[in-house]
C-alpha positions in Angstrom: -26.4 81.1 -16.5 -28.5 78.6 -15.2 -25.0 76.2 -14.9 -23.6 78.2 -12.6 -26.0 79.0 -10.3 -26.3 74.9 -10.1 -22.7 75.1 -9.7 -22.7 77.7 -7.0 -25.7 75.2 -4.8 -23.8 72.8 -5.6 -20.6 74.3 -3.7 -23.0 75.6 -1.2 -23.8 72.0 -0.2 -20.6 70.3 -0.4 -19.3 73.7 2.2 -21.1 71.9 5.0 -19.2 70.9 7.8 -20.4 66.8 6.8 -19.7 66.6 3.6 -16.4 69.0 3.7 -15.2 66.3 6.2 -16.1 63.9 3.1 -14.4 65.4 0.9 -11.6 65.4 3.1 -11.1 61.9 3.8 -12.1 60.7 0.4 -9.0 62.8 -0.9 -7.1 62.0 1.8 -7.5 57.8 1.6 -7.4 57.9 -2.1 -3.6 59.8 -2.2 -3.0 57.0 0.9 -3.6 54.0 -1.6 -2.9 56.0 -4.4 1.0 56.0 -3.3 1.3 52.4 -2.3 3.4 50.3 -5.0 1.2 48.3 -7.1 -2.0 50.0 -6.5 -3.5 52.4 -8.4 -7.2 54.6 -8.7 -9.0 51.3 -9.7 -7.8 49.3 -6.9 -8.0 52.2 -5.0 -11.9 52.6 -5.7 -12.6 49.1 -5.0 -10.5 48.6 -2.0 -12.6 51.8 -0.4 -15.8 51.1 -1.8 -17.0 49.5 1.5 -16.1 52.4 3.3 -19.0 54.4 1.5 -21.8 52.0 2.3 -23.0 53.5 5.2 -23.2 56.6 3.5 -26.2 58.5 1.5 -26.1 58.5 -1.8 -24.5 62.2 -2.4 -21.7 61.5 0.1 -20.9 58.2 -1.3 -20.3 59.5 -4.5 -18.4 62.3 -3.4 -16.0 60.5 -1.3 -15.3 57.9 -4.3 -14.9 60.6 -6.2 -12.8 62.1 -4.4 -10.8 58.4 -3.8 -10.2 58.8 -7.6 -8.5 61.8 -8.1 -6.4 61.4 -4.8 -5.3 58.1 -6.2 -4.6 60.0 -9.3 -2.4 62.4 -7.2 -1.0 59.9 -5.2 0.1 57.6 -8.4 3.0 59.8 -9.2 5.1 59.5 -6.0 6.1 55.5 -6.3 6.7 56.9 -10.1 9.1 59.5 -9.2 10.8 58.6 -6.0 11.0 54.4 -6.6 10.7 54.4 -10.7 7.9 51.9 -9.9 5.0 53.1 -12.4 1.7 51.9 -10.6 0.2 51.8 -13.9 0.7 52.7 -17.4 -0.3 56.1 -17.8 2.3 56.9 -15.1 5.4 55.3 -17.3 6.5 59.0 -18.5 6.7 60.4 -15.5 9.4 57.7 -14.5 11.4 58.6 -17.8 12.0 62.4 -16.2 10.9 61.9 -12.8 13.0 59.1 -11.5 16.4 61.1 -12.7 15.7 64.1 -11.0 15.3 62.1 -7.5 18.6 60.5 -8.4 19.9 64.4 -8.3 18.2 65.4 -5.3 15.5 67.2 -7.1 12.5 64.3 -6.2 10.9 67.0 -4.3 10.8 69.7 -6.7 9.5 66.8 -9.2 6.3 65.3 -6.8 6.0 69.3 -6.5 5.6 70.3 -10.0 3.4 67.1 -10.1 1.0 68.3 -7.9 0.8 71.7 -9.3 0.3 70.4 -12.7 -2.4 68.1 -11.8 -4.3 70.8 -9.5 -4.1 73.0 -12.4 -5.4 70.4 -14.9 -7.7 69.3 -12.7 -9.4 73.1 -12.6 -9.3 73.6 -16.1 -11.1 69.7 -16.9 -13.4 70.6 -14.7 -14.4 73.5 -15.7 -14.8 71.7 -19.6 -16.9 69.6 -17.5 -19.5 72.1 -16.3 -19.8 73.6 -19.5 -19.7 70.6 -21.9 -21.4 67.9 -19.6 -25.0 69.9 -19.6 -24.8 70.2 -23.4 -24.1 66.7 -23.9 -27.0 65.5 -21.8 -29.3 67.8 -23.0 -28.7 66.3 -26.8 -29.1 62.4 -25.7 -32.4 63.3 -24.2 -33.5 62.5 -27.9 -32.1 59.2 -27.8 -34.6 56.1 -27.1 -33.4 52.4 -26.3 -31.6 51.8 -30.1 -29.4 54.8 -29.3 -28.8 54.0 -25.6 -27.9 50.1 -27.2 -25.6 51.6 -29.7 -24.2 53.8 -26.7 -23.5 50.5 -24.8 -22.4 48.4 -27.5 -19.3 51.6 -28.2 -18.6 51.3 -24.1 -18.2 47.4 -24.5 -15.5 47.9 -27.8 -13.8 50.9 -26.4 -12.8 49.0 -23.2 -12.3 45.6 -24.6 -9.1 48.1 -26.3 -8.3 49.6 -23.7 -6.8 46.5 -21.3 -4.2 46.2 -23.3 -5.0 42.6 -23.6 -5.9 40.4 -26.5 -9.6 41.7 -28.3 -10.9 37.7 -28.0 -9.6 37.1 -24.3 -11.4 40.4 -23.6 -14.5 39.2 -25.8 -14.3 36.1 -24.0 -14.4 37.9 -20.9 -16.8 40.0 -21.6 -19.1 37.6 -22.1 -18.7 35.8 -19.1 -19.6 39.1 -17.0 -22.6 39.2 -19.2 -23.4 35.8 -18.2 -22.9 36.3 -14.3 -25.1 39.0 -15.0 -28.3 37.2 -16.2 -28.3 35.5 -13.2 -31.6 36.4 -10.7 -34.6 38.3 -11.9 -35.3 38.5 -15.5 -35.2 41.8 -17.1 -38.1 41.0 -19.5 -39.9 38.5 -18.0 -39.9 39.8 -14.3 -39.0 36.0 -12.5 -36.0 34.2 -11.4 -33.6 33.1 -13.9 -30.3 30.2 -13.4 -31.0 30.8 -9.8 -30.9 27.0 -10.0 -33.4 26.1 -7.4 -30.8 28.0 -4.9 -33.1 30.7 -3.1 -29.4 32.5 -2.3 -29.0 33.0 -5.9 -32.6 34.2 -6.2 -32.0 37.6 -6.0 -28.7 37.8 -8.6 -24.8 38.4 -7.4 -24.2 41.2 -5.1 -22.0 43.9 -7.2 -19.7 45.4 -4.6 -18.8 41.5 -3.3 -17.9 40.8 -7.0 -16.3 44.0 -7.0 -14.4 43.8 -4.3 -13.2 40.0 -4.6 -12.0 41.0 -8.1 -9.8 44.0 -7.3 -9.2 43.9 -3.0 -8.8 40.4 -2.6 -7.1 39.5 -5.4 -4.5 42.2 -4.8 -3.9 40.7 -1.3 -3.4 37.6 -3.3 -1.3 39.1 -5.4 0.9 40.5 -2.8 1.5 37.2 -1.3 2.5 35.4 -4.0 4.6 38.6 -5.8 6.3 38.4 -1.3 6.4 42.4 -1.7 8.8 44.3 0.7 9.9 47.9 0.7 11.8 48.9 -2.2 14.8 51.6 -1.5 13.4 55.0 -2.7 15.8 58.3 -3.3 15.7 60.7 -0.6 13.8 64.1 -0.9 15.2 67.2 -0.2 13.4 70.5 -1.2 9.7 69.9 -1.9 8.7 73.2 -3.6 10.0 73.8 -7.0 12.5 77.4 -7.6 10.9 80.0 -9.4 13.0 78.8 -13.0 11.2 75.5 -12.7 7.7 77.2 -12.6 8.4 79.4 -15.3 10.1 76.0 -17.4 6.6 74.2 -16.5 3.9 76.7 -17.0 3.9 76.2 -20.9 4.0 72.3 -20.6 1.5 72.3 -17.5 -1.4 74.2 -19.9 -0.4 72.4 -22.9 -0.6 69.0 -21.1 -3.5 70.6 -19.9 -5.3 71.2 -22.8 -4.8 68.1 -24.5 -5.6 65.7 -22.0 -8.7 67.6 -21.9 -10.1 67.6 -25.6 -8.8 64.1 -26.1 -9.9 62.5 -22.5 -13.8 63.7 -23.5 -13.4 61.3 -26.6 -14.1 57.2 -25.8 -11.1 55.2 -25.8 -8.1 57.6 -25.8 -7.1 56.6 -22.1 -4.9 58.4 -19.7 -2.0 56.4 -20.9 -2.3 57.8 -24.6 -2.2 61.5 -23.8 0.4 61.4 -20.9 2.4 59.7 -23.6 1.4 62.0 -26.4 1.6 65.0 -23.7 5.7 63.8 -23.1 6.6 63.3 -27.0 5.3 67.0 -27.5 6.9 68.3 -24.8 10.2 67.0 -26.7 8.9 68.1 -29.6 9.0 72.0 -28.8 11.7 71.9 -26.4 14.8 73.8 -27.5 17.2 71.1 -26.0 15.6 68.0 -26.5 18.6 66.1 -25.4 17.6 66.3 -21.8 14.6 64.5 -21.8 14.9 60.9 -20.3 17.6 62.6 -18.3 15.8 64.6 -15.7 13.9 67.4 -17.6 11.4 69.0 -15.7 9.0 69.7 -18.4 9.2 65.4 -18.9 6.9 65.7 -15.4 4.6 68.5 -15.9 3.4 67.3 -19.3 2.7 63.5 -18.7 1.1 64.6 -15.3 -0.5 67.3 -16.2 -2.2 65.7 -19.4 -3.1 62.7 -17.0 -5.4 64.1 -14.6 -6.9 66.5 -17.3 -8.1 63.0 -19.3 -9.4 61.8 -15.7 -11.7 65.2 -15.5 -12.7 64.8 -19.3 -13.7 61.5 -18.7 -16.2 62.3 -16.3 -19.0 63.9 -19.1 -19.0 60.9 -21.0 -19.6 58.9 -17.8 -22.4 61.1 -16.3 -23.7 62.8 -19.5 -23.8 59.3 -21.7 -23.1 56.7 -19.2 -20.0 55.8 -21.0 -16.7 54.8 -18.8 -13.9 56.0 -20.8 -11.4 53.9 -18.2 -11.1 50.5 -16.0 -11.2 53.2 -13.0 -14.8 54.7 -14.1 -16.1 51.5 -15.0 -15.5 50.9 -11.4 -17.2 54.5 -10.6 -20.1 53.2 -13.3 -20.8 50.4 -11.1 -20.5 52.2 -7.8 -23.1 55.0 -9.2 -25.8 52.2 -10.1 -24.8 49.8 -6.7 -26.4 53.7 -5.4 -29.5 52.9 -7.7 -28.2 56.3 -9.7 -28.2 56.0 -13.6 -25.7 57.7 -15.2 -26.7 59.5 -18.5 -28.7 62.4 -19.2 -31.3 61.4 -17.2 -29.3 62.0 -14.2 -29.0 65.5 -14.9 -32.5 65.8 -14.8 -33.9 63.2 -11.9 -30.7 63.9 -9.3 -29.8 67.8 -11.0 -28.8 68.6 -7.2 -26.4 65.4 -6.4 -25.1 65.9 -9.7 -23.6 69.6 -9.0 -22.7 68.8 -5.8 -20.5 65.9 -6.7 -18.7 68.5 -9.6 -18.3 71.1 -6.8 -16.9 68.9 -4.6 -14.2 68.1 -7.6 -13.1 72.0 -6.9 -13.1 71.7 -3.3 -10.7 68.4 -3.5 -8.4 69.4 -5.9 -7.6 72.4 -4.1 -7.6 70.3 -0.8 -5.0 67.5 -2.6 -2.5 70.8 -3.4 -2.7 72.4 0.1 -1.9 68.7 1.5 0.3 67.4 -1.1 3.1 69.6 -1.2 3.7 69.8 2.8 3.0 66.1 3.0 4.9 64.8 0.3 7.6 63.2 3.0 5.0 61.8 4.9 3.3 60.0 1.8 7.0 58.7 0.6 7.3 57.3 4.3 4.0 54.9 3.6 5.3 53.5 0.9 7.7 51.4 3.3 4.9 49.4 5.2 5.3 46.2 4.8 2.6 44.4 3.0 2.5 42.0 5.3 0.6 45.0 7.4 -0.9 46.5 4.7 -2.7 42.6 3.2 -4.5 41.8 6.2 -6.0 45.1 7.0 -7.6 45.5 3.3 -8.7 41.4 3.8 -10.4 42.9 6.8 -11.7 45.8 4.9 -12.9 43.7 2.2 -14.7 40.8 3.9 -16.5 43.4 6.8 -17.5 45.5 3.3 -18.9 42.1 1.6 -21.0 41.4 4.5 -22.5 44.6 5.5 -24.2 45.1 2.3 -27.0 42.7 3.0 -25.7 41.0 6.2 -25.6 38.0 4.2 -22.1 35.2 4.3 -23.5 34.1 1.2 -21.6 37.8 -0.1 -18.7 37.0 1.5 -18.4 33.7 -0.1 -19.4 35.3 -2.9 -16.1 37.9 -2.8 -13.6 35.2 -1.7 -14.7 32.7 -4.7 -14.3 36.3 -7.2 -10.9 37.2 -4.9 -9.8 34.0 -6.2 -11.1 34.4 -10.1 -9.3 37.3 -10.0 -5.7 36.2 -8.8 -6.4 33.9 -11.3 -7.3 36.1 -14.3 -3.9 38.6 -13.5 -1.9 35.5 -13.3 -3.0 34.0 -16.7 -3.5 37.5 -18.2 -7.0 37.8 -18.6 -8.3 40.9 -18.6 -11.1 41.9 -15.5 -12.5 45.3 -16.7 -14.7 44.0 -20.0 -16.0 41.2 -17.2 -17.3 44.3 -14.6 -18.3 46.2 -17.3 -20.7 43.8 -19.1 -21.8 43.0 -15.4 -22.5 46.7 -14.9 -24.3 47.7 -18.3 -25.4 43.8 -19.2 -29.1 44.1 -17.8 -29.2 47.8 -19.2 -28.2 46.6 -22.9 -30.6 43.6 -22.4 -33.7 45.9 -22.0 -32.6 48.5 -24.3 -32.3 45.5 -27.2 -35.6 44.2 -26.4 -37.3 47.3 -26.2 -36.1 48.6 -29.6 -37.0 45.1 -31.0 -40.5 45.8 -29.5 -40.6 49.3 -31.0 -39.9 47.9 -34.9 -41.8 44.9 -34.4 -38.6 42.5 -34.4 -36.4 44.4 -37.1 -33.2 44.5 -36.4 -32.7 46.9 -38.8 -33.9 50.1 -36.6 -30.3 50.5 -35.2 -29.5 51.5 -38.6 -32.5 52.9 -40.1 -32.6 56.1 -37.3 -30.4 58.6 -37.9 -28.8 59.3 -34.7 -28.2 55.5 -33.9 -26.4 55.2 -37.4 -24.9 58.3 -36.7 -23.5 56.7 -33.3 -22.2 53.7 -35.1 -20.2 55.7 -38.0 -18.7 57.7 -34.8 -17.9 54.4 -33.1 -15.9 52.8 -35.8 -13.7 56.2 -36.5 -12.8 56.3 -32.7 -12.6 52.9 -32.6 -9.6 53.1 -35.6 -8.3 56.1 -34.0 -8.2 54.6 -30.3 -6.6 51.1 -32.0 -3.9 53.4 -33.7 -3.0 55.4 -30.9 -2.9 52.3 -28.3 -0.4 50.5 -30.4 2.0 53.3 -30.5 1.4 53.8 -27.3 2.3 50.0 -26.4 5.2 50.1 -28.3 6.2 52.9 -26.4 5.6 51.1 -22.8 7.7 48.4 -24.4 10.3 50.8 -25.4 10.5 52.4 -21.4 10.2 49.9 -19.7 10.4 46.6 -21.5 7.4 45.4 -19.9 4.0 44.7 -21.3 1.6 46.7 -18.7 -2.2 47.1 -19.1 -3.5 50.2 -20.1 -5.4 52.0 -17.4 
């Protein structure tokens, strides 16, 4: 009882005429980026992240929020119309999606798309008002061995999830831990490989790390990859008939449902169930033979399933403070740039931001599927600008976001230097999400570690010796296994569509 009537504040909060307009522009600018070739919900989270730094906390969150989920939306457009998957969770939707624009049907497709993701969207985020309270409620008990233990699973469920090599991610994983210990100790309170340099006093600056690493470099990117606009089939209809809302409805609450459950668990990413979500969907079909060949039900699965594992992975995140994706490790780092600490704390120190950030969920996902389906022309249209308009306007973004942070060049040197890192690290395939997540939660596993070393008097032994911690660890190997098992399927599968080796997202 008491969950609803912190949902229903909630809502009454985000219905006010400022942070409605919020929610309004966040969904709007994260479907904008969301449909642009090459960029999906992380880039799309970074790129806009300088946006929200004139904001209060509350707002910022919610427009970021709001960022992720439109880019979510957004992704399945280029999928669809161009058969250009923006990342790898969108590959089934190409396998259905593209042949149905070849028929003239690429309306009725980005329709069903945006009906199956509202609808998955509602029913993950309802899971995620009654499961996230419960979940934070039980890791009150847990003290700094549990919350390293928690850390240490975040840190081997992404290092699986790039879809990289496990040393190059170890590798890099370290090296964000590194840049992290630079500045004021966490133990000992005083500067630390600062160097003598007074700039470097005070540590790195996360959103100019962030931002070099994902805006820059995609400008970067773009220049070198000398992007233009790639023919797209033309859209007729954009509502689906009657017969393909009847075909969908089954798949739509399957897909549903399973990107759901397996979304709340660490490391199953949005990839794995819009793959698993398609395979079903064959599976039960009476005429299997028209998947790949423009079957309806091949879009409202995959889609469907995808957003679902995007609203399940929101309790780990704010319940545990576990990311279960490169685009909420971004959100991780956003929360604590807003000195917010996601866990079950939150729930209890910032109850009111929390409720109003899940009600503004409802409020943009029914705001994406009023927009979407009259605008699905107009978001097509934007995926013929020219980068060579689109670069230079998120450089401008990027280096007016670095600087207004602390008013400082030394961040904007600081974000061209990463912007640089990070061509570098996509063109050499090393992977940038174990670095930003071991710059996020590096200081936070630090203290936790010395804490519970202070606790047993220097026995390493008491992540083991309580139950819950050991608990935590049997739990992280299974999903580990499972997560390991599922992704290289799942690779083989993105191999097998598309003959390309994309990272998982």
């Amino acid at each position: 009882m008491d969950t609803v009537v912190y949902l229903f504040n909630g809502l009454t909060e985000v219905l006010t005429p400022n942070n409605l307009m919020i929610v309004l522009i966040g969904s709007l600018l994260g479907t904008m980026v969301g449909v642009l070739p090459g960029l999906g919900p992380t880039s799309a989270i970074a790129i806009l992240l300088p946006l929200t730094a004139v904001l209060e906390p509350t707002q910022g969150i919610i427009m970021l929020a709001g960022i992720y989920y439109g880019a979510m939306y957004g992704g399945s457009t280029t999928a669809i119309l161009m058969n250009i998957p923006g990342e790898s969770s969108s590959v089934p939707t190409t396998l259905d999606g593209y042949p149905l624009a070849r028929q003239g049907r690429g309306g009725a497709a980005l329709g069903i798309a945006a009906i199956g993701s509202f609808i998955a969207g509602i029913i993950g985020l309802i899971g995620l008002v009654v499961f996230a309270p419960l979940l934070a409620d039980q890791a009150l008990k847990f003290g700094p061995p549990e919350y390293f233990i928690l850390m240490l699973i975040a840190f081997l469920v992404l290092f699986n999830l790039t879809g990289f090599s496990f040393v190059k991610s170890m590798l890099m994983g370290v090296l964000g831990f590194l840049v992290s210990l630079v500045g004021i100790g966490v133990s000992t309170g005083i500067p630390r490989f600062d160097f003598g340099w007074s700039a470097l006093a005070g540590g790195f600056e996360m959103i100019s790390i962030i931002i070099g690493l994902f805006a820059i470099s995609e400008v970067l990117k773009g220049l070198e990859e000398n992007r233009t606009t790639i023919k797209q089939e033309e859209i007729k209809s954009i509502y689906p008939t009657r017969a393909d809302l009847r075909q969908c409805a089954f798949p739509i609450l399957r897909g549903s449902i399973l990107g759901f459950f397996l979304g709340i668990l660490p490391g199953i990413s949005a990839t794995i169930t819009s793959f698993l979500s398609y395979d079903l969907e064959r599976k039960v079909s009476k005429r299997p033979e028209r998947f790949g060949k423009g079957a309806i039900e091949g879009v409202a699965g995959p889609e469907s399933a995808n957003n679902a594992t995007s609203s399940g992975g929101f309790i780990p995140l704010l319940s545990l403070g576990l990311p279960s994706s490169p685009p909420l490790a971004v959100l991780l780092a956003a929360l604590m740039i807003y000195g917010l600490t996601p866990g079950p704390v939150l729930f209890e120190q910032n109850s009111q931001m929390v409720w109003t950030v899940i009600a503004s969920m409802f409020v943009g996902n029914i705001i994406l599927l009023i927009l979407n389906l009259p605008l699905v022309g107009l978001w097509a249209k934007l995926t013929e600008v020219p980068f060579g308009i689109l670069g230079p306007i998120i450089l401008m973004i990027s280096i007016l976001g670095a600087y207004s942070v602390r008013n400082s060049m030394f961040d904007v040197i600081v974000a061209i230097l990463f912007g640089t890192l990070g061509y570098l690290f996509h063109k050499f395939h090393w992977p940038i999400i174990p670095f930003i997540l071991c710059l996020v939660l590096g200081p936070k596993m630090e203290s936790s570690f010395i804490q519970s070393l202070e606790i047993s008097s220097g026995n390493v032994m008491i992540f083991l010796e309580r139950p819950i911690s050991l608990t935590l660890l049997v739990l992280a190997v299974v999903l580990l296994s499972i997560s390991l098992f599922l992704m290289k399927r799942t690779r083989k599968r993105i191999v097998q569509e598309t003959g390309d080796h994309m990272e998982f997202s």
